[in-house]
C-alpha positions in Angstrom: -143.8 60.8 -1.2 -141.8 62.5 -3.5 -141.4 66.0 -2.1 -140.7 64.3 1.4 -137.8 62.7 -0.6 -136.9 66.1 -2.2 -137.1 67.7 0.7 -135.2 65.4 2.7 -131.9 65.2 -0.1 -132.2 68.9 0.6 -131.7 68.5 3.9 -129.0 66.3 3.9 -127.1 68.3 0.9 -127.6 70.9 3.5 -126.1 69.3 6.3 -123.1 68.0 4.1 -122.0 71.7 3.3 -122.8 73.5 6.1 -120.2 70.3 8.2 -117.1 71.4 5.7 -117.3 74.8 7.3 -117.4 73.7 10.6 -114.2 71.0 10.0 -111.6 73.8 9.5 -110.3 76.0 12.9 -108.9 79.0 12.6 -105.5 79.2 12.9 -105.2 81.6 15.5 -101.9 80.0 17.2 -100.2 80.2 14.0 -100.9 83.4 13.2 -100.1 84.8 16.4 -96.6 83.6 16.2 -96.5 84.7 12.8 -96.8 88.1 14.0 -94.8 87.8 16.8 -91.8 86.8 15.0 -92.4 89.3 12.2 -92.4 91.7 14.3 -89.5 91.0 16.7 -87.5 90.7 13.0 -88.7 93.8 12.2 -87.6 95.6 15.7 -84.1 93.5 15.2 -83.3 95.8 12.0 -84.1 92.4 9.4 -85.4 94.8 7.3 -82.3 96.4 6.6 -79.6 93.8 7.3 -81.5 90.5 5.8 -83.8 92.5 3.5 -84.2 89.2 1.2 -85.8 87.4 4.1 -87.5 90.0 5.9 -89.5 90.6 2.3 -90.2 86.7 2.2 -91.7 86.9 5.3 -93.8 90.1 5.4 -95.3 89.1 1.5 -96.0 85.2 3.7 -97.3 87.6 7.0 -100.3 89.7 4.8 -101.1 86.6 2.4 -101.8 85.2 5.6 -103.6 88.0 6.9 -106.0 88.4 4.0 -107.0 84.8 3.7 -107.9 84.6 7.5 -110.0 87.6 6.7 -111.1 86.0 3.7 -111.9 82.8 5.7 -109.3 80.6 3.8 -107.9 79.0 7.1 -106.0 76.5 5.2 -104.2 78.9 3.5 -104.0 81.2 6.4 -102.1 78.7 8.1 -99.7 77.6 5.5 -99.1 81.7 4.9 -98.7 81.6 8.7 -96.3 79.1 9.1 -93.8 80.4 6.1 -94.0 83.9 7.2 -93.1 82.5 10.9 -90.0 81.0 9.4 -88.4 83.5 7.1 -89.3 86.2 10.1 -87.0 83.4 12.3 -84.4 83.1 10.3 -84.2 86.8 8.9 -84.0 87.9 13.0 -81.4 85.3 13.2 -79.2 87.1 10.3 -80.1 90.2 11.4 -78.9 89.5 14.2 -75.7 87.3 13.8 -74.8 90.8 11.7 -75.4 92.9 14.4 -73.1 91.3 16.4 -70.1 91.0 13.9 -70.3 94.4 13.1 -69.8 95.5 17.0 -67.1 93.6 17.6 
């Protein structure tokens, strides 16, 4: 009888931990528009007229990177979602720039 009841704790302990891995998705949406914003801030010059930003963003875009690889998916996707913002808003300077220096 005890073994059975070994055996069976083992089974549920087993359960238990192998259900946390299966809770968390992977945060492919996020980092897909992660990388499409990055890189339309990159191809919008961000790099050399909002530098500040554009660093924010691409230091946010591989912590992101390496915890999806790393199967952090939590932090993947709050790595994700900064990188997405400062990428947005260093286009957006970038950008606004752009424009006042042609006219």
């Amino acid at each position: 009888m005890r073994g059975v009841l070994g055996n069976l704790r083992f089974l549920i302990l087993v359960i238990l931990l192998s259900a946390c891995g299966l809770a968390t998705t992977r945060p492919k949406e996020d980092m897909s528009y992660a990388a499409s914003a990055f890189w339309a801030a990159k191809a919008a010059k961000a790099n050399v007229l909002a530098p500040g930003f554009f660093r924010k963003a691409e230091y946010y875009y591989l912590k992101a990177k390496s915890s999806y690889k790393r199967k952090y998916f939590n932090k993947a996707k709050q790595y994700a979602i900064l990188s997405r913002k400062f990428s947005e808003k260093a286009e957006f300077v970038a950008v606004r720039k752009a424009s006042l220096d042609d006219q």
